[in-house]
Z-matrix of the N, CA and C atoms (Angstrom, degrees):
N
C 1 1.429
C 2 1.535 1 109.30
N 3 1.678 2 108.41 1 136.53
C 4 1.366 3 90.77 2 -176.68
C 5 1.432 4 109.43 3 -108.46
N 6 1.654 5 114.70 4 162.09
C 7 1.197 6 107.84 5 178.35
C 8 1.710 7 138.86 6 -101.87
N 9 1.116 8 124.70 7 157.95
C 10 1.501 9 121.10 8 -163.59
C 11 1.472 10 111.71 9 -28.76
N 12 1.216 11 143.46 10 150.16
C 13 1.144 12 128.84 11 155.03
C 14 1.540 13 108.11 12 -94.78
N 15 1.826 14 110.11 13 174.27
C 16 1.443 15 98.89 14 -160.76
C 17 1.197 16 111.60 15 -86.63
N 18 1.314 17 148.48 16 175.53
C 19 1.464 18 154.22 17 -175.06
C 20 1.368 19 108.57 18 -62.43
N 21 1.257 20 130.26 19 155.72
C 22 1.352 21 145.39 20 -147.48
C 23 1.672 22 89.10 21 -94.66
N 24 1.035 23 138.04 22 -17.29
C 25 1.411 24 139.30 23 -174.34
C 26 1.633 25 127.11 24 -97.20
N 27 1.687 26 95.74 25 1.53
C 28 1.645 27 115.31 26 162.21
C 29 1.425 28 114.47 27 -129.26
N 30 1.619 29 112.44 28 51.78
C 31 1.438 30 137.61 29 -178.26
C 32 1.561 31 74.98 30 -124.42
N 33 1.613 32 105.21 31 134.48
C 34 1.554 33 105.28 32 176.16
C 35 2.048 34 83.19 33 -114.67
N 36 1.043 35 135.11 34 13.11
C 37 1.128 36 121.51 35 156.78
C 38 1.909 37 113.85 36 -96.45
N 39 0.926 38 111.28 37 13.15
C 40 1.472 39 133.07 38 169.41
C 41 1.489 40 104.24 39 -66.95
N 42 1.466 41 98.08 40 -74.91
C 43 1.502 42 124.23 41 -165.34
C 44 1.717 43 92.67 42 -68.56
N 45 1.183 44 124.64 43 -10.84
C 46 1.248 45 96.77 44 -177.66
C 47 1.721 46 116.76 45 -100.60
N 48 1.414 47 91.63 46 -14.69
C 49 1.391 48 101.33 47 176.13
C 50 1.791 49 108.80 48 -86.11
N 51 1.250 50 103.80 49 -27.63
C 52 1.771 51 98.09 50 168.68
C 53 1.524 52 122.11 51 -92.10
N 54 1.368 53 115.40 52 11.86
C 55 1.541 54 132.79 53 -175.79
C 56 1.858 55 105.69 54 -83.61
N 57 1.401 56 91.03 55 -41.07
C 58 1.735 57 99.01 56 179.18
C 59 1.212 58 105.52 57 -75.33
N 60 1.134 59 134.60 58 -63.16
C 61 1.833 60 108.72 59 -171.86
C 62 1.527 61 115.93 60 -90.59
N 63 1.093 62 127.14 61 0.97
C 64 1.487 63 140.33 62 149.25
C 65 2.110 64 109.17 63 -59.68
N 66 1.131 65 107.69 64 -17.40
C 67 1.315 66 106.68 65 -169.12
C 68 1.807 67 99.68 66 -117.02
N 69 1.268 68 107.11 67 -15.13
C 70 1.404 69 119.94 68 -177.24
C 71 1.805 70 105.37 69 -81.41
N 72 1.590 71 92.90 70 -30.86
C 73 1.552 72 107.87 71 -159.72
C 74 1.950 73 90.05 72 -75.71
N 75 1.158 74 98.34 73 -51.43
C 76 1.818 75 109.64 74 -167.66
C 77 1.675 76 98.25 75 -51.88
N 78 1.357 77 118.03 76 -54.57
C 79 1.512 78 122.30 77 -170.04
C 80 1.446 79 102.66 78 -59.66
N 81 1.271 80 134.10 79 -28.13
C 82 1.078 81 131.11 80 -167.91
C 83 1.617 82 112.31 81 -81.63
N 84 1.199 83 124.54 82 -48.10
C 85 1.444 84 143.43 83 143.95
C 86 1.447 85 108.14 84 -33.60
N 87 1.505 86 133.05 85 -57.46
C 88 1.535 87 115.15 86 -175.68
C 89 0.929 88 109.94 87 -92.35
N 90 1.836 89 136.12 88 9.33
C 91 1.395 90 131.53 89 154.37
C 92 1.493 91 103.17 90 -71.26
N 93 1.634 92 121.52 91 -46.04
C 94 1.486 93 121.28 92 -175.83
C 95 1.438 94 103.48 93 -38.80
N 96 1.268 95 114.19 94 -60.64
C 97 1.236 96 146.20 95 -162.67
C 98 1.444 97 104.01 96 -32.20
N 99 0.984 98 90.91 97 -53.85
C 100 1.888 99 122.82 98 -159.35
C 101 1.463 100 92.24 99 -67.23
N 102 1.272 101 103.23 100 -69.60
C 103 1.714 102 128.36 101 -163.35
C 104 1.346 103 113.49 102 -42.13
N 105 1.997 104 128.27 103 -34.79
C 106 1.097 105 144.30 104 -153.24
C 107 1.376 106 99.19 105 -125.63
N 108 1.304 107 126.14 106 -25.73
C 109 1.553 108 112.07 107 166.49
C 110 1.785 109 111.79 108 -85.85
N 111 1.527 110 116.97 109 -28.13
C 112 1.717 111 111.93 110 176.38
C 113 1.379 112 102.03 111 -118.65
N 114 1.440 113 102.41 112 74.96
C 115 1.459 114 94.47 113 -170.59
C 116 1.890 115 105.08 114 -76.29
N 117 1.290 116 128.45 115 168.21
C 118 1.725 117 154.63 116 -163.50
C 119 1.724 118 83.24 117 -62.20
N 120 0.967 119 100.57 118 145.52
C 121 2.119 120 101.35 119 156.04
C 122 1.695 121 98.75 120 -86.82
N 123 1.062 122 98.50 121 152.63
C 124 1.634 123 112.43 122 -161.82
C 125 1.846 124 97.79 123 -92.36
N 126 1.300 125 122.89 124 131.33
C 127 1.285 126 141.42 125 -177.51
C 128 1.640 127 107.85 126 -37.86
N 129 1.237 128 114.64 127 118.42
C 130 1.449 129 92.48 128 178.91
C 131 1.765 130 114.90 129 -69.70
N 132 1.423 131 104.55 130 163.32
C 133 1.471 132 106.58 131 176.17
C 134 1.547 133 129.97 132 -67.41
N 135 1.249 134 102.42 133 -14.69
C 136 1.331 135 106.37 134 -146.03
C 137 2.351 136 80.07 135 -115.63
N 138 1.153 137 109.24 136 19.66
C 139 1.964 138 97.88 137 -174.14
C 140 1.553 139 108.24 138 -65.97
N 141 1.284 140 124.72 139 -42.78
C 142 1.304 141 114.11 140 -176.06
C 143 1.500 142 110.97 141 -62.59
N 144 1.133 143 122.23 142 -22.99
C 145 1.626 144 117.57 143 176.09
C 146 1.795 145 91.12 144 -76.35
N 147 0.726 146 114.63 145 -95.37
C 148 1.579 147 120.95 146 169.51
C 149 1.565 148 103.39 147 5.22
N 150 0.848 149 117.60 148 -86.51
C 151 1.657 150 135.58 149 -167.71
C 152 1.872 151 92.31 150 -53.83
N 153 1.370 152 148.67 151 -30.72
C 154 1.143 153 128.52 152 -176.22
C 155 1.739 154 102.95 153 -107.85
N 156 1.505 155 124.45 154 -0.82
C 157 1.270 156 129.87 155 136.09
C 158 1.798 157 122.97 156 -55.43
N 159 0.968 158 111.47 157 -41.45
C 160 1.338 159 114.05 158 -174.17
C 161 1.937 160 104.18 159 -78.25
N 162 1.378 161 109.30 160 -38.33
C 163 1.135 162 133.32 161 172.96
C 164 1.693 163 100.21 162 -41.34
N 165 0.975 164 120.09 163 -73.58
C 166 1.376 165 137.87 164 -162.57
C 167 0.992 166 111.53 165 -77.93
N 168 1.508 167 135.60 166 -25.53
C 169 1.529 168 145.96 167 -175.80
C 170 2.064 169 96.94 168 -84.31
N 171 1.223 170 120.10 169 -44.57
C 172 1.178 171 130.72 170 157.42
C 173 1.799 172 121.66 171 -37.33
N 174 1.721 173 101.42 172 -61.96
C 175 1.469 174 103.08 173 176.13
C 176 1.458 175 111.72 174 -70.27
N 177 1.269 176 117.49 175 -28.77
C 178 1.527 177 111.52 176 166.17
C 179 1.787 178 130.31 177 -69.06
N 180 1.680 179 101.81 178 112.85
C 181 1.577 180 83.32 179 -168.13
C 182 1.069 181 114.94 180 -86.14
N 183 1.478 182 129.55 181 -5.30
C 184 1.801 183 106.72 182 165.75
C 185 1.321 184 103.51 183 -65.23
N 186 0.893 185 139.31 184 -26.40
C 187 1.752 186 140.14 185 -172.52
C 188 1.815 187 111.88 186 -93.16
N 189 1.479 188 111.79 187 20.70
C 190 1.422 189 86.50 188 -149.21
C 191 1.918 190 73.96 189 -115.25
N 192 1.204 191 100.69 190 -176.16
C 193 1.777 192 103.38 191 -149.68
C 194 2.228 193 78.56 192 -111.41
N 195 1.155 194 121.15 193 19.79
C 196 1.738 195 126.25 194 167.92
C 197 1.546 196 79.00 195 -51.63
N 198 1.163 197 128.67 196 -104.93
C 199 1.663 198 141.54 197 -150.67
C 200 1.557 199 98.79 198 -16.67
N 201 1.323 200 138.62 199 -53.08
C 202 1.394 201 140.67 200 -152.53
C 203 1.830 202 95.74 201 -95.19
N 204 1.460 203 120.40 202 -23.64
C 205 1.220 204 113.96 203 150.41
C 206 1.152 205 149.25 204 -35.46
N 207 1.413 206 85.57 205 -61.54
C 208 1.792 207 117.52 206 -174.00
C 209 1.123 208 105.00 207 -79.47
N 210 1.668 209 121.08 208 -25.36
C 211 1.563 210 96.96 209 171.84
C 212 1.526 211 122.49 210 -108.52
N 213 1.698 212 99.61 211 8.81
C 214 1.477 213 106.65 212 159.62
C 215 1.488 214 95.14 213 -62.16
N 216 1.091 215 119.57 214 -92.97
C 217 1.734 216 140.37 215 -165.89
C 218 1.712 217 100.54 216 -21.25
N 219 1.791 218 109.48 217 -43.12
C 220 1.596 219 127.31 218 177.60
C 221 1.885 220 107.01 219 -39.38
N 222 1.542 221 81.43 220 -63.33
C 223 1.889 222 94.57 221 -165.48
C 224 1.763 223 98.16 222 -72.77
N 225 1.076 224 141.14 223 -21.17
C 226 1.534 225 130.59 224 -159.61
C 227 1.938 226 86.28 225 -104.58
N 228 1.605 227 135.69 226 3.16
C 229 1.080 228 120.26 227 -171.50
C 230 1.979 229 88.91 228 -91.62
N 231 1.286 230 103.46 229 141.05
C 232 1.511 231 99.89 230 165.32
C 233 1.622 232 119.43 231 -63.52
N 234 1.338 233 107.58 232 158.46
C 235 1.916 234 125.93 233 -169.50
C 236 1.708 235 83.94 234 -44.41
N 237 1.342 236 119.49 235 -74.75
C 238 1.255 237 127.49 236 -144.77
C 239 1.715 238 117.88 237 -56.97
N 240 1.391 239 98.57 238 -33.91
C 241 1.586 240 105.62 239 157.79
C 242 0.975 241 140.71 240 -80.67
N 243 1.397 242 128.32 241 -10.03
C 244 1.207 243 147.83 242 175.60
C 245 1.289 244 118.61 243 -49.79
N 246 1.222 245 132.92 244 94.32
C 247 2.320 246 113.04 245 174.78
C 248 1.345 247 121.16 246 -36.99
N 249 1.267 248 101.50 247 128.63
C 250 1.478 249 90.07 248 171.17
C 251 1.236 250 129.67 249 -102.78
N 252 1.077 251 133.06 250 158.29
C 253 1.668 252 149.84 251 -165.56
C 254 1.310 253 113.21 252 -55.96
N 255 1.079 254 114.75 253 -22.93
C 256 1.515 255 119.47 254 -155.23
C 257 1.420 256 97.59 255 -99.09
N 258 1.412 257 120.87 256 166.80
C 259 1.628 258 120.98 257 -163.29
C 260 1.879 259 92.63 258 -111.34
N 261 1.029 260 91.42 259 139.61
C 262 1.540 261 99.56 260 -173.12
C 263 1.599 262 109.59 261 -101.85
């Protein structure tokens, strides 16, 4: 006669197969979590006006942000390459 085998809940390959979507389930909950306490700032209404302002302030070169370029690219050029000021 054979005897009972033990309950399905002292199979540690049990727990391993209900560990993955039990752990899938939790992450999903502390993303909610996340999602509804820091929620996104909401798009302003008005971006497509915005966005073809910025557009145009760009194609304009007294307005256009070249100057803060040129003297990024200016300061990262080494001393020795640099032009100098003086009239040759």
């Amino acid at each position: 006669m054979q005897q009972p085998g033990k309950p399905w809940w002292k199979f540690p390959h049990v727990w391993l197969v209900i560990a993955g979507p039990a752990l899938v389930v939790v992450a999903g909950l502390v993303t909610f979590w996340i999602a509804v306490h820091n929620p996104d700032p909401v798009v302003d209404e008005d971006y497509y006006r915005k966005g073809i302002e910025i557009n145009k302030t760009l194609q304009n070169p007294e307005m256009s942000f070249a100057p803060a370029l040129k003297s990024r690219n200016h300061s990262a050029t080494p001393q020795e390459d640099q032009p100098s000021l003086k009239p040759e």
